[in-house]
Phi, psi and omega in degrees: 000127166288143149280143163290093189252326159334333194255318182321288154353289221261304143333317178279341201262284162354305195273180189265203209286315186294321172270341165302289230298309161334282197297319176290355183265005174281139179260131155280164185253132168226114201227104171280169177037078186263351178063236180242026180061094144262333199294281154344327187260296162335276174332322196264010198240328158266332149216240171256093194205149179211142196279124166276327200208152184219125184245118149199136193269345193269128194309315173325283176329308172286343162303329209258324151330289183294297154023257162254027162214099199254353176267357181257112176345160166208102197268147185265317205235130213280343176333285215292346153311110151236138205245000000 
């Protein structure tokens, strides 16, 4: 499975000057076995950094996943990633 960076690309290219430069100065997040994102959510909450994709197979988690990020992939198996 691809993550779509093609529509990010076409986002960064969309915003104005002030929000490229923000959004190219974001560490992306690849958050495996992610649970219920505390890892993630710590991270976006000190700096500059953002979860792209959620690897987690347990349906509870992903629920809670999909919640409080409903715009971010969320993949079950971690085999089936290609980056």
């Amino acid at each position: 499975m691809n993550v779509p960076f093609a529509k990010e690309v076409s986002q960064i290219v969309a915003m104005g000057n002030r929000q490229r430069r923000r959004a190219m100065n974001e560490i992306k997040v690849l958050d495996l076995f992610s649970g219920i994102g505390g890892f993630s959510l710590g991270l976006e909450r000190a700096g500059p950094f953002r979860t792209i994709a959620f690897c987690e197979r347990e349906p509870f988690c992903q629920a809670v996943l999909k919640k409080h990020w409903p715009d971010t992939p969320i993949y079950d198996d971690v085999q089936n990633l290609d980056f």
